[in-house]
Structures are given as C-alpha cells and as structure tokens.
N, CA, C and O atoms as CSV, one atom per row, in Angstrom:
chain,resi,resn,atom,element,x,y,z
A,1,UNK,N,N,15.041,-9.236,-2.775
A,1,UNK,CA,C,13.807,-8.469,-2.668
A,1,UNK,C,C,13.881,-7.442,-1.547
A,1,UNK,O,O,13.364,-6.325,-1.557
A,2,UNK,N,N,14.625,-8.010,-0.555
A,2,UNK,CA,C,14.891,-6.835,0.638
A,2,UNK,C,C,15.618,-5.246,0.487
A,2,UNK,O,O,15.646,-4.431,1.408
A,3,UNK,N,N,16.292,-4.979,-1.141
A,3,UNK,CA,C,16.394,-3.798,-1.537
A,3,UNK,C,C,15.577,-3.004,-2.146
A,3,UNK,O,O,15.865,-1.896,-2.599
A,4,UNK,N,N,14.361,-3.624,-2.185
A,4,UNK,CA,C,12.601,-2.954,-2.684
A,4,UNK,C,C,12.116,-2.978,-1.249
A,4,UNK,O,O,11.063,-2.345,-1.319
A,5,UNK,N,N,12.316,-3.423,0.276
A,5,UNK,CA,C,11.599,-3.521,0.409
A,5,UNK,C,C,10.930,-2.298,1.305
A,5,UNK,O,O,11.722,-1.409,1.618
A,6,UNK,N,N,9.576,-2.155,1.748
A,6,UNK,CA,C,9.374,-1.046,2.858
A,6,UNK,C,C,9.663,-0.869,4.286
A,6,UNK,O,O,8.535,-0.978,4.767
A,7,UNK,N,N,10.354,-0.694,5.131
A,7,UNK,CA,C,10.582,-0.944,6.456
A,7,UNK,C,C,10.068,0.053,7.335
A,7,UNK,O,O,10.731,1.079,7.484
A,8,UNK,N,N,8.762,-0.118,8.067
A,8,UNK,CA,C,8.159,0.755,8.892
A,8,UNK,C,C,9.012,1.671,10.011
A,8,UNK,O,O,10.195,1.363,10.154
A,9,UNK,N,N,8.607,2.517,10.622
A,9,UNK,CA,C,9.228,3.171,11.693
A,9,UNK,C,C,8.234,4.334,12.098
A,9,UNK,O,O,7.453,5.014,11.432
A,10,UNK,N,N,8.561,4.304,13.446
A,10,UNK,CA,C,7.692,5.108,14.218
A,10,UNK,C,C,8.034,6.435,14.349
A,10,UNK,O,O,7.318,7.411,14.574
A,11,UNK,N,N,9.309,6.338,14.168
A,11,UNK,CA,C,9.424,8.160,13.971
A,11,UNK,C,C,10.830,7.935,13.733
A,11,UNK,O,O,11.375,6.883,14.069
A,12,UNK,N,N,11.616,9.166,12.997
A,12,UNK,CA,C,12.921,8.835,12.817
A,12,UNK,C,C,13.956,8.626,13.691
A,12,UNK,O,O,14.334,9.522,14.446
A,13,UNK,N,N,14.546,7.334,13.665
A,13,UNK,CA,C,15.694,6.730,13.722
A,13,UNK,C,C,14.992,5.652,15.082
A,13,UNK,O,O,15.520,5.190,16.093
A,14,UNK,N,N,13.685,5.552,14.563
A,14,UNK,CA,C,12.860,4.387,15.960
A,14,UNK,C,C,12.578,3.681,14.849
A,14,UNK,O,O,11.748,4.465,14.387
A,15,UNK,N,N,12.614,3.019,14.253
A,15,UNK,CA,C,12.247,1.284,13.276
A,15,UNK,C,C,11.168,0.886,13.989
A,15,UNK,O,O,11.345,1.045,15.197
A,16,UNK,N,N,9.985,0.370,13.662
A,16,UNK,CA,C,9.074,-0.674,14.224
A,16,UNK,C,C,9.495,-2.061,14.244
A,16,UNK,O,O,8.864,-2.777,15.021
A,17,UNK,N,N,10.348,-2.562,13.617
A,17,UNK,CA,C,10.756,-4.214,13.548
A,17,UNK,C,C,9.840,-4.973,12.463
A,17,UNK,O,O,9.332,-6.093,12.420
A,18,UNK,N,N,9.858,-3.903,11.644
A,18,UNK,CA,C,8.587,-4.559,10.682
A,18,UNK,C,C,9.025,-3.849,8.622
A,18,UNK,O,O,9.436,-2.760,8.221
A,19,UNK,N,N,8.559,-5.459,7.708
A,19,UNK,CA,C,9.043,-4.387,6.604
A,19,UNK,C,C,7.982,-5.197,5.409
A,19,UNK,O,O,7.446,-6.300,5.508
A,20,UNK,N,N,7.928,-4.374,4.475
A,20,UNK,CA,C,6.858,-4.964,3.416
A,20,UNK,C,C,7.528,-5.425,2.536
A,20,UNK,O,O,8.519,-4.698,2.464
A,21,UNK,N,N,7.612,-6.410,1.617
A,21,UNK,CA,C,8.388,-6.484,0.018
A,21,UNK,C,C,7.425,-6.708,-0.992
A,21,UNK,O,O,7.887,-7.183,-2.030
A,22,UNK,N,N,6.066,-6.468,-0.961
A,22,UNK,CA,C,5.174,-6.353,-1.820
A,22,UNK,C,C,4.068,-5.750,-1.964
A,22,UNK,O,O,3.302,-6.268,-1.152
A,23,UNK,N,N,3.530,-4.937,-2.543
A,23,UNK,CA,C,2.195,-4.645,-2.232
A,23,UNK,C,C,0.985,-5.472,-1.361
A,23,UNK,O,O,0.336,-4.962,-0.448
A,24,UNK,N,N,0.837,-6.848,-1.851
A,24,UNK,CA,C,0.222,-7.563,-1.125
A,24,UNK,C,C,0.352,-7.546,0.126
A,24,UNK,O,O,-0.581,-7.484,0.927
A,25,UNK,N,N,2.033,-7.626,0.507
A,25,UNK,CA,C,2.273,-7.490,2.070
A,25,UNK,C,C,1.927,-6.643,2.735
A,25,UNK,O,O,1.279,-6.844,3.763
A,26,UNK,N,N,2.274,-5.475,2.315
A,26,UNK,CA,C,1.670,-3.905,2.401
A,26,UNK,C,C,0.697,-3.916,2.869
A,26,UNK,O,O,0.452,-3.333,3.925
A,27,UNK,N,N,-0.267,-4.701,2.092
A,27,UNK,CA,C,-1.667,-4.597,2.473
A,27,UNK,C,C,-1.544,-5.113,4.061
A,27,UNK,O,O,-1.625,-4.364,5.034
A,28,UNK,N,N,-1.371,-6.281,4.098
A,28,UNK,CA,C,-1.662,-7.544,5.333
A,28,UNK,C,C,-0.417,-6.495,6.646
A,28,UNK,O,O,-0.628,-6.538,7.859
A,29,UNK,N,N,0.207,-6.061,6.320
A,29,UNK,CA,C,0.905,-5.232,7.379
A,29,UNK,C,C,0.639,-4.252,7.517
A,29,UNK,O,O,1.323,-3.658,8.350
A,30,UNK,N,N,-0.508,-3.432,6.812
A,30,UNK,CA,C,-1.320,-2.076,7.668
A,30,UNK,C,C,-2.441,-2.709,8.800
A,30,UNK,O,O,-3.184,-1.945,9.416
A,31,UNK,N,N,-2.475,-4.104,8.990
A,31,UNK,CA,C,-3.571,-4.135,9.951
A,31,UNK,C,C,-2.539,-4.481,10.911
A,31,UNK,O,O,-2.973,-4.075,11.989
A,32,UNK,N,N,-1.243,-5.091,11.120
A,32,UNK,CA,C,-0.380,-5.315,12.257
A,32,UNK,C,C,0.367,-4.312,12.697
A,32,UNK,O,O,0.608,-4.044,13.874
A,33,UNK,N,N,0.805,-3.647,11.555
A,33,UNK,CA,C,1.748,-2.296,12.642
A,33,UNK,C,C,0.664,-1.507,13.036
A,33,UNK,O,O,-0.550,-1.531,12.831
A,34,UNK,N,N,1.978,-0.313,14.091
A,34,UNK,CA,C,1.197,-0.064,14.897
A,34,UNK,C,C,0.885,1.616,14.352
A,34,UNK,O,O,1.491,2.348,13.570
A,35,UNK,N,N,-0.377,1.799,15.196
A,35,UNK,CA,C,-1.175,3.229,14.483
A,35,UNK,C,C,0.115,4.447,14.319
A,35,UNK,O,O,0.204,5.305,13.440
A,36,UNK,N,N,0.695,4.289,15.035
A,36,UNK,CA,C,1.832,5.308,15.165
A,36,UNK,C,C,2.495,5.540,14.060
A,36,UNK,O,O,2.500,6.608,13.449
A,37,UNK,N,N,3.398,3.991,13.606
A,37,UNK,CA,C,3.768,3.745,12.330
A,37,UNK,C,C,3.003,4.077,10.956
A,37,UNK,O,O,3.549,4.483,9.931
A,38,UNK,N,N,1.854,3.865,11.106
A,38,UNK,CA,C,0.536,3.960,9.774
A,38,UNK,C,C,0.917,5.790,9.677
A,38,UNK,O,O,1.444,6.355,8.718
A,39,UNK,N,N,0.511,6.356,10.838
A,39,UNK,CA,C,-0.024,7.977,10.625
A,39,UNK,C,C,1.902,8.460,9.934
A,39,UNK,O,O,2.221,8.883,8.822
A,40,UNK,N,N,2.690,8.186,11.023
A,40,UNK,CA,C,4.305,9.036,10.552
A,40,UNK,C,C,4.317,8.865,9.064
A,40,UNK,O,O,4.266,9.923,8.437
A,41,UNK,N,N,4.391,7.422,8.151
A,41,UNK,CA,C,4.687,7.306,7.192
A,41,UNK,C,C,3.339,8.088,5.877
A,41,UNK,O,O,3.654,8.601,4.803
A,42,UNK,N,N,2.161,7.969,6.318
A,42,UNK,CA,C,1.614,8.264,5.759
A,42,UNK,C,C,1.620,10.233,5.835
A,42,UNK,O,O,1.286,10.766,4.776
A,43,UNK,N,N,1.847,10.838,6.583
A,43,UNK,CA,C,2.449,12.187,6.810
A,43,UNK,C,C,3.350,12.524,6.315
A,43,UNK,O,O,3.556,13.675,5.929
A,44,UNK,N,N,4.287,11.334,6.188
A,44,UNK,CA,C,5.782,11.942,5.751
A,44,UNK,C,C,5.686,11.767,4.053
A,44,UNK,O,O,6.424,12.454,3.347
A,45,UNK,N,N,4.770,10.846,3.479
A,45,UNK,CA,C,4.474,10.508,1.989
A,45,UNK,C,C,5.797,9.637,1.659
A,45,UNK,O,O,6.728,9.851,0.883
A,46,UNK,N,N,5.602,8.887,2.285
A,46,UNK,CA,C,6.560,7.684,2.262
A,46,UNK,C,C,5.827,6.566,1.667
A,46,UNK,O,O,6.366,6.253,0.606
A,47,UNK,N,N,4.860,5.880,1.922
A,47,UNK,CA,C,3.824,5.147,1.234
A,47,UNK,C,C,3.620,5.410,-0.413
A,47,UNK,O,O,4.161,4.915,-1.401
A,48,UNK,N,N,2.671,6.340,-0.247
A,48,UNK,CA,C,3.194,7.150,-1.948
A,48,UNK,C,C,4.712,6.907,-2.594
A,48,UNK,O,O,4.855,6.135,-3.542
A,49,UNK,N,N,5.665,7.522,-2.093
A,49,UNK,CA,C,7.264,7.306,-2.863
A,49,UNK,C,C,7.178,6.123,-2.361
A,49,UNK,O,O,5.951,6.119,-2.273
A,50,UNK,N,N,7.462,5.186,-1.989
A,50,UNK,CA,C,7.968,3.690,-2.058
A,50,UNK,C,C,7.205,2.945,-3.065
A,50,UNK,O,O,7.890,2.317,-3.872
A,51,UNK,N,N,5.614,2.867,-3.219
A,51,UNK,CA,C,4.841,2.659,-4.247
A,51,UNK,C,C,5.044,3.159,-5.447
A,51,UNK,O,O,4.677,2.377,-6.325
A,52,UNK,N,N,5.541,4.285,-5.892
A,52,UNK,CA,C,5.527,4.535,-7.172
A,52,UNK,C,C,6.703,4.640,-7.401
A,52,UNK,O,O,6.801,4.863,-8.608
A,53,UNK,N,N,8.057,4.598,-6.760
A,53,UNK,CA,C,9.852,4.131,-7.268
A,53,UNK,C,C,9.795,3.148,-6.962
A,53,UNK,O,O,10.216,2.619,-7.991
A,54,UNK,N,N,9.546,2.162,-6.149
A,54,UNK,CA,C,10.076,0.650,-5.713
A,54,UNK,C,C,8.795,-0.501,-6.512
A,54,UNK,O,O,8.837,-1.441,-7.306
A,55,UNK,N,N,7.971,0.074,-5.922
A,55,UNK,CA,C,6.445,-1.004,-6.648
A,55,UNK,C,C,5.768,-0.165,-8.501
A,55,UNK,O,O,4.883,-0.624,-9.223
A,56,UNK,N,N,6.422,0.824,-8.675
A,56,UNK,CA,C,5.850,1.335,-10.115
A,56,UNK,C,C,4.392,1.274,-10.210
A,56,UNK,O,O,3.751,0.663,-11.065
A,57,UNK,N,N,3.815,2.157,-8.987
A,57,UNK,CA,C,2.380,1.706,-8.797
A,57,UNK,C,C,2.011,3.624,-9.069
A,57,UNK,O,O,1.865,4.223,-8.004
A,58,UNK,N,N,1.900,4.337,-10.114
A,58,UNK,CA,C,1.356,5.347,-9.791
A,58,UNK,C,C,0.040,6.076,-9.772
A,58,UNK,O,O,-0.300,7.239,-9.556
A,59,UNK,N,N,-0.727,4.668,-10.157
A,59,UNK,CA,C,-2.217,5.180,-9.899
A,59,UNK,C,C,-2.475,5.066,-8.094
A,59,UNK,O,O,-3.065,5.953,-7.477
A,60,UNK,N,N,-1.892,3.762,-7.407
A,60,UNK,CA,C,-1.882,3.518,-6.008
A,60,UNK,C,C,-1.284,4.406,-5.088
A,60,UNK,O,O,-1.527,4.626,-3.902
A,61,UNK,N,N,-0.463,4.869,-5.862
A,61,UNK,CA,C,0.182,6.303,-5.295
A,61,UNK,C,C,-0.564,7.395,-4.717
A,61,UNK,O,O,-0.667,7.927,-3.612
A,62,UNK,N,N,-1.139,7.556,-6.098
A,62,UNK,CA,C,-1.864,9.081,-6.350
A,62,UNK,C,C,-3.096,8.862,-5.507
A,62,UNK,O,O,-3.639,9.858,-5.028
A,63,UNK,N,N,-3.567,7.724,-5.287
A,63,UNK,CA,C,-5.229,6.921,-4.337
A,63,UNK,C,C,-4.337,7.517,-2.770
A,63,UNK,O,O,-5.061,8.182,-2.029
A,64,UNK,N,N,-3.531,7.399,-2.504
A,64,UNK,CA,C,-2.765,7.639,-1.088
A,64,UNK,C,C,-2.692,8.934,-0.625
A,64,UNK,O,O,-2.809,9.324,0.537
A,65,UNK,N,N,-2.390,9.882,-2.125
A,65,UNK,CA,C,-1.969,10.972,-1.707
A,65,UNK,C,C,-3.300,11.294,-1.464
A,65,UNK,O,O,-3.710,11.153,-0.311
A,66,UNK,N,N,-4.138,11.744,-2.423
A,66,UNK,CA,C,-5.962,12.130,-1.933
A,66,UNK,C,C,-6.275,11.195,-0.349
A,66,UNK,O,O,-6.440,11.825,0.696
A,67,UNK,N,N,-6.304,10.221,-0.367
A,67,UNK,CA,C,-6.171,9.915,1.283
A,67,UNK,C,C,-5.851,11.013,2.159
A,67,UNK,O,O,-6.598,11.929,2.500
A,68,UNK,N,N,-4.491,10.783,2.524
A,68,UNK,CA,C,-3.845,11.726,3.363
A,68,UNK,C,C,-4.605,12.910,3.380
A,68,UNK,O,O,-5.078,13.376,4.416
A,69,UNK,N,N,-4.793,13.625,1.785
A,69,UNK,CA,C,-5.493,14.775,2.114
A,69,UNK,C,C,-7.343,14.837,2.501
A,69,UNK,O,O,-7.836,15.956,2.645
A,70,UNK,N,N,-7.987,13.949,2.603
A,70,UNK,CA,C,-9.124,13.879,3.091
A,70,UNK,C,C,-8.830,13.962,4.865
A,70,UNK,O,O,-7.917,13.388,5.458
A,71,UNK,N,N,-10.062,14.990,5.566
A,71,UNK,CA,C,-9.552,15.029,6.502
A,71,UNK,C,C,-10.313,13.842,7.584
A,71,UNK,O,O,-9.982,13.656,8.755
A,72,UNK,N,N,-11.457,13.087,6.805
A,72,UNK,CA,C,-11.965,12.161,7.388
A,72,UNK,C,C,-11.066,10.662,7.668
A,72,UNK,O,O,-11.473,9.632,8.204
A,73,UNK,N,N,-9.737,10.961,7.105
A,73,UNK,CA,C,-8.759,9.752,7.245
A,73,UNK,C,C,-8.191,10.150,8.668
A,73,UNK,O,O,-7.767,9.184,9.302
A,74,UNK,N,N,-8.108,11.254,9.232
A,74,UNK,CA,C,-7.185,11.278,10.357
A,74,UNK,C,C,-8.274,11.401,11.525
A,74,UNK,O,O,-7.980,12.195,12.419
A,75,UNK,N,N,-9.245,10.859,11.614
A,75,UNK,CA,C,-10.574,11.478,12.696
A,75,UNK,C,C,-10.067,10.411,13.791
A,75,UNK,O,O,-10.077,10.797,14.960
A,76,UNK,N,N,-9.558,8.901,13.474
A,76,UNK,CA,C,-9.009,8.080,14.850
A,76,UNK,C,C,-8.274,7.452,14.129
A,76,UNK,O,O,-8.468,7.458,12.913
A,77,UNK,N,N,-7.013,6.594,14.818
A,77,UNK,CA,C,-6.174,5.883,14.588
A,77,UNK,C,C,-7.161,4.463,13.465
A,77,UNK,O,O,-6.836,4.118,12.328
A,78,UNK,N,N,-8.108,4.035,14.120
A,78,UNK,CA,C,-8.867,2.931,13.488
A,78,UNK,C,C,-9.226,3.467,11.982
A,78,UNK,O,O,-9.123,2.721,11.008
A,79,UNK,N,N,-9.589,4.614,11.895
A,79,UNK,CA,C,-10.366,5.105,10.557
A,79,UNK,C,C,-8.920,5.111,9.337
A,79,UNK,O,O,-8.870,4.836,8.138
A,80,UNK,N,N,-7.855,5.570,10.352
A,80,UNK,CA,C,-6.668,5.609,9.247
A,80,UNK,C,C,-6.244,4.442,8.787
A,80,UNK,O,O,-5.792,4.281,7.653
A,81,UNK,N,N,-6.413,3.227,9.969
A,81,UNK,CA,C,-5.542,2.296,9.295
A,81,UNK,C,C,-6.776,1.532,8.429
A,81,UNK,O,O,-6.400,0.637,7.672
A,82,UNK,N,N,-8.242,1.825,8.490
A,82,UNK,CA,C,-9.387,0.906,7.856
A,82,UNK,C,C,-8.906,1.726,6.563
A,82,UNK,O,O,-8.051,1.090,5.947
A,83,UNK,N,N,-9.233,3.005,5.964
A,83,UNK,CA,C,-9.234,3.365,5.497
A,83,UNK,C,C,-8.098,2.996,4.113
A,83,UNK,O,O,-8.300,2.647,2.950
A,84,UNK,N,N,-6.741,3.298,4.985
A,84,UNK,CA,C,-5.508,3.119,3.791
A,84,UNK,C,C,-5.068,1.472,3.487
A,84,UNK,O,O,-4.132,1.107,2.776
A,85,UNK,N,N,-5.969,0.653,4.196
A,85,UNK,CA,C,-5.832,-0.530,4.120
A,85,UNK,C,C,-6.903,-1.027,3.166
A,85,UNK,O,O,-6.597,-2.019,2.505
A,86,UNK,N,N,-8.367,-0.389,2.945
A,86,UNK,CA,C,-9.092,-0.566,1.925
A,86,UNK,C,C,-8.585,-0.156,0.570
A,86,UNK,O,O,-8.823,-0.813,-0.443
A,87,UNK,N,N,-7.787,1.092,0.590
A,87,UNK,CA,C,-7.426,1.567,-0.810
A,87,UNK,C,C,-6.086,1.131,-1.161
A,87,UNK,O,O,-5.634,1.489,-2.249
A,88,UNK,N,N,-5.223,0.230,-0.199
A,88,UNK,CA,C,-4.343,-1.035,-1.377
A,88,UNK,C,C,-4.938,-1.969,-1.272
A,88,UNK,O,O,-4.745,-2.710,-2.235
A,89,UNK,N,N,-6.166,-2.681,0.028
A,89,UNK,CA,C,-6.474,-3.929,-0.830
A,89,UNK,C,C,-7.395,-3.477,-2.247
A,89,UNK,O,O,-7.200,-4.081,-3.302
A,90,UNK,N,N,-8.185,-2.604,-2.176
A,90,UNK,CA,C,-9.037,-2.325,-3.351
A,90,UNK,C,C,-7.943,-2.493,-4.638
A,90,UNK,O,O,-8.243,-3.125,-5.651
A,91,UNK,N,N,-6.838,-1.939,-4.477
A,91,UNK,CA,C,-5.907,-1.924,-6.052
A,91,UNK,C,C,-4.989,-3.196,-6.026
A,91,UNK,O,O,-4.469,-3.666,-7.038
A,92,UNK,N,N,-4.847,-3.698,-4.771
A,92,UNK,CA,C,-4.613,-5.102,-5.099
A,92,UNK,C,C,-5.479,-5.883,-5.897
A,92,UNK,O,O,-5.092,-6.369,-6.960
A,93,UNK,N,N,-6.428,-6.012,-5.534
A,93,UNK,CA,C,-7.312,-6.692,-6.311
A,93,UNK,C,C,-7.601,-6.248,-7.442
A,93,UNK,O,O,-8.066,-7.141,-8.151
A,94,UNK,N,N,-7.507,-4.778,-8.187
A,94,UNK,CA,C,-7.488,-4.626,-9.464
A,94,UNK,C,C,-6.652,-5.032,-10.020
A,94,UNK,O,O,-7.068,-5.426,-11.109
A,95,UNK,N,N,-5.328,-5.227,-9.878
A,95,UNK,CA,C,-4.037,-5.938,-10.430
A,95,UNK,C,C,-3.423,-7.309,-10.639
A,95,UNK,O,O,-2.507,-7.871,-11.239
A,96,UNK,N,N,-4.776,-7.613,-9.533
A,96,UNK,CA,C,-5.264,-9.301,-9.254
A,96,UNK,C,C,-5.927,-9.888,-10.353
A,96,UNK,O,O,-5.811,-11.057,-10.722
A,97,UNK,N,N,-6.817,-8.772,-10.985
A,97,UNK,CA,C,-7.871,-9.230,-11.656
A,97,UNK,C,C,-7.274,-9.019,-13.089
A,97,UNK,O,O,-7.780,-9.541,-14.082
A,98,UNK,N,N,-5.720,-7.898,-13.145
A,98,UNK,CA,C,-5.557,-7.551,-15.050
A,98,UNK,C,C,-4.861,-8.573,-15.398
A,98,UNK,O,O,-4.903,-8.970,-16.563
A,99,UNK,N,N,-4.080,-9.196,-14.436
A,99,UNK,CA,C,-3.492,-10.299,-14.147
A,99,UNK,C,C,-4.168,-11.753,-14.752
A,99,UNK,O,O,-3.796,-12.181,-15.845
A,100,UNK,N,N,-5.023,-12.348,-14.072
A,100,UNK,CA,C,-6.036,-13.174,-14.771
A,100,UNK,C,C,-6.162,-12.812,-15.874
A,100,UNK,O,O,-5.567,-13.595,-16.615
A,101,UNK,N,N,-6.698,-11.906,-16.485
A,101,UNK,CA,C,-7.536,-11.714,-17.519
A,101,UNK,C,C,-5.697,-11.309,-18.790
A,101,UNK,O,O,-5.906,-11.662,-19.951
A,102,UNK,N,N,-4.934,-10.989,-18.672
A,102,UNK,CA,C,-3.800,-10.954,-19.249
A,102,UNK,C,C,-3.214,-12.462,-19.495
A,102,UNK,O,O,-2.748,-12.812,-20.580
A,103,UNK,N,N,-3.303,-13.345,-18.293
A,103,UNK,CA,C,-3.080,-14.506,-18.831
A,103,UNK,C,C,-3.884,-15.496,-18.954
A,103,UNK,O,O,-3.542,-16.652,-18.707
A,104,UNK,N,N,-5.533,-15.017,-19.516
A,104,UNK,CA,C,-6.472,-16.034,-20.096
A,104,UNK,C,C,-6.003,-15.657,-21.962
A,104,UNK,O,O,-5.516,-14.686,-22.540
A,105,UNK,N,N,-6.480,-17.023,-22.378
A,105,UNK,CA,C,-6.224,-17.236,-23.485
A,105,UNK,C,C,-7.623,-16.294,-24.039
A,105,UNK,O,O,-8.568,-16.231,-23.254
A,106,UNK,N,N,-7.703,-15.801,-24.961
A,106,UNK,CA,C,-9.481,-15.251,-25.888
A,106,UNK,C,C,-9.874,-16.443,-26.305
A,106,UNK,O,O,-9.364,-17.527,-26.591
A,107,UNK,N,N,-11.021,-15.902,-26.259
A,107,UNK,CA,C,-11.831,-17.403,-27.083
A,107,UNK,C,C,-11.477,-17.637,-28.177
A,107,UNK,O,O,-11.069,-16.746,-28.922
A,108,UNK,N,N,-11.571,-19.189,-28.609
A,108,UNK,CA,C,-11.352,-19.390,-30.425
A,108,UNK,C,C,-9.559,-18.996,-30.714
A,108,UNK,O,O,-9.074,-18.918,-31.843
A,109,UNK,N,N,-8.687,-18.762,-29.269
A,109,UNK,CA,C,-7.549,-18.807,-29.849
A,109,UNK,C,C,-6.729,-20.600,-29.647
A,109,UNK,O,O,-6.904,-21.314,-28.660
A,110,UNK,N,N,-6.113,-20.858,-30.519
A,110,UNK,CA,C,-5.548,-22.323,-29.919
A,110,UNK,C,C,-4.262,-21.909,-29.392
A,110,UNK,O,O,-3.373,-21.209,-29.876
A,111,UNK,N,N,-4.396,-22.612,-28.099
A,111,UNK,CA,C,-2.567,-22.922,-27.405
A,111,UNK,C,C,-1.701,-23.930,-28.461
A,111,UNK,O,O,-0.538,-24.241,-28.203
C-alpha cells in the first residue's frame, strides 16, 4: 500500500515525517500535520493529483481544486486546514454511505 501512498512535506526536499495510504487517513492526517504542510501541498495541487491517479477519486479532486481557488480557504492557517478537512471527510462519508447501500441486499431478494 506504501506505493499509493501520500507522503507530506513542507517544502521541497523537507518531508514532514508523515504519509497517508487512504483517503480515510487523509482525512485524520489534515488535523495532525502541520499548517505549513496543508497550504505547500494544497498550492502545489498535489492533493488533487494523488486523489484522482492513486485514490481514482475525481469528483474529490475537482471539490479540492474549487477549494484552493476560493479565497476564503487561505484567510488563516485554521480555516485551511477546517476547511479541506471538511471536504474529504464530507466525501468520505459519501463513499461510506454507496458502500452500505451497494452491499445491502433489496427487499424481497433471497440470499
């Protein structure tokens, strides 16, 4: 899984010591790294490309790129990381939910 996975960094050729291998993680590791890490990658559209070649996520993608370009995402370090951390947990949980509902049986079908 560590050849999908995302590995943060604070600016090039500085690594944070930190790496994602899932969306889910993704999520839970925009509230631990650090603001520095959040703004470079999200500037550089690294978030976006790792999500839509490594995770095949291109609606979560395209939610990132409109991010970035809203200019109310960059007003403080806190607003960026609340912000891009609401719009993968928000699509986590949509994928959470096609999930369930993909592996409920319909009514009136027999196993």
């Amino acid at each position: 899984m560590h050849e999908k996975a995302f590995f943060f960094y604070e600016d090039i050729g500085k690594p944070a010591g930190d790496f994602a291998t899932s969306l889910t993680d993704l999520c839970s590791k925009i509230n631990t790294v650090t603001p520095t890490s959040l703004s470079f990658h999200l500037k550089r559209g690294d978030f976006e490309n790792w999500i839509k070649n490594a995770m095949d996520d291109s609606e979560l993608s395209n939610r990132i790129t409109k991010l970035k370009k809203a200019k109310a995402t960059w007003k403080s370090d806190a607003i960026l990381r609340k912000k891009l951390y609401a719009v993968v947990r928000d699509r986590v949980a949509e994928l959470q939910d096609l999930w369930r509902h993909a592996l409920t049986w319909p009514e009136g079908v027999v196993a």
